[in-house]
Structure formats: structure tokens, C-alpha cells
N, C-alpha and C positions, 0 to 999 in steps of 0.2 A: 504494500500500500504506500503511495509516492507521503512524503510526507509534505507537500505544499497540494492545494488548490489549480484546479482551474480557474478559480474567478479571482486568485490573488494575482495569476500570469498577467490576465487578461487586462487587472488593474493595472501592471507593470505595462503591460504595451499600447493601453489604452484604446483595446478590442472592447465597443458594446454590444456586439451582435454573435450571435452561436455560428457563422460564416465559416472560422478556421478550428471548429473545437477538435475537430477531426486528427486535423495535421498537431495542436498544441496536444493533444492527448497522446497520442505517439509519440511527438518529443518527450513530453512529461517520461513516459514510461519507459524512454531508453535512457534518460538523466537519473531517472530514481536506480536505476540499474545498474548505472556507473558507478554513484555516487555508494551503494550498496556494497558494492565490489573493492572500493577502495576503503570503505571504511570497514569490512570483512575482515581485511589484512589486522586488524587491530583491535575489534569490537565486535561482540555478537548485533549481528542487524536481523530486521529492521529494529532502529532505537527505539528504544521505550519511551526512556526520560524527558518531561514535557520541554525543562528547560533546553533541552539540545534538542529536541525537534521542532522546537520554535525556532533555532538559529537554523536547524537546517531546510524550514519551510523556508526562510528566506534567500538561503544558498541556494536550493531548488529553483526557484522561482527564475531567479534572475539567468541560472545557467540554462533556462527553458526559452523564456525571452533572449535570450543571446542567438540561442543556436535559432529558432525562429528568423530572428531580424538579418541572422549567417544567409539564411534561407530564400525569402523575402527580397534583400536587397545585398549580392552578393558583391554587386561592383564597388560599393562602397567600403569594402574590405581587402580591396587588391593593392598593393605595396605599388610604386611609381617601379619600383622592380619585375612588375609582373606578380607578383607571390600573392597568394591567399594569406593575410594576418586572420588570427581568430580574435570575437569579436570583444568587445573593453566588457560587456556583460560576466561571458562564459570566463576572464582571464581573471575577473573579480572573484566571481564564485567559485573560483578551483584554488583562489590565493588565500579566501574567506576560511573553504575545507581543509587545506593543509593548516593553518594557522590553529584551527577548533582541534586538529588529529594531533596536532601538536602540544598545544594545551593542557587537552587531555592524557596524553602518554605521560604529561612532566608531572600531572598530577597524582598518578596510579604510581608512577615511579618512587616518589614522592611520600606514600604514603605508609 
């Protein structure tokens, strides 16, 4: 179960209409999957804890709207070099999860 909302995305990209719920639902569920798998490595998932799945609705969220807006409007993410950069959303929310994976390890360490 993704730990963010459709309609928290939707708030992020500032979708009022069920037009892309389709395509944001599929991203949604190959994001919860990643995010799952990475945090696997180190945590029994999916998390419990309300407190960390509030931080990670918000991680979700944004790395959905990322990959979305990747999708959506690709040109705006090609380097003056040619190259596909990924998008300032998705680079937040993978820097948000290592930082939380991080955190957490020093704390359990820690204890």
C-alpha cells in the first residue's frame, strides 16, 4: 500500500480532474516499489510508524510528481549537452530518503 495519496500528487501538480489518474497510479505504484526496495535493504517495509510514513507520504509524493512532469514535458529536462537530467522533484525525494535511511541507521546504531 503506497504510503502517499492520489489526491496529495494531484495537489503537488495541480491536477483537478481524474484525466491522468490512470498514468499517476502506475507511477504511484512503481515509486512505492522502489522506495520499498530501498528501504528493504535496512527496515522491514511497508512502515508502520505514523511518524515516518508521514515523511514518506511526502517523499512519495513529490518523487511521483517528478517522474510524471519527466513524462509530461521531457524537453525541459535535456542538458544543452543532449543528456536527459532527472527531474529537481524525483533528485529531492531520493536526497529526502537517503537522508530519513540515514537518520534512522544512526539512531538504531545509537541505541
Amino acid at each position: 500500500m503506497p504510503y502517499t495519496t492520489l489526491d496529495k500528487i494531484k495537489r503537488r501538480l495541480n491536477i483537478t480532474t481524474a484525466e491522468q489518474d490512470g498514468l499517476l497510479t502506475d507511477i504511484l505504484n512503481e515509486v512505492d516499489a522502489e522506495i520499498n526496495l530501498i528501504l528493504s535493504r535496512y527496515f522491514q517495509v511497508p512502515v508502520q510508524d505514523t511518524n515516518l510514513t508521514t515523511i514518506l507520504s511526502g517523499i512519495e509524493a513529490d518523487w511521483v510528481a517528478g517522474r510524471f512532469r519527466a513524462l509530461m514535458e521531457p524537453n525541459v529536462l535535456v542538458t544543452p549537452e543532449g543528456d536527459m537530467r532527472e527531474h529537481v522533484f524525483v533528485t529531492d525525494a531520493k536526497r529526502r530518503l537517503r537522508a530519513l535511511v540515514e537518520s534512522l541507521q544512526s539512531t538504531i546504531k545509537g541505541v
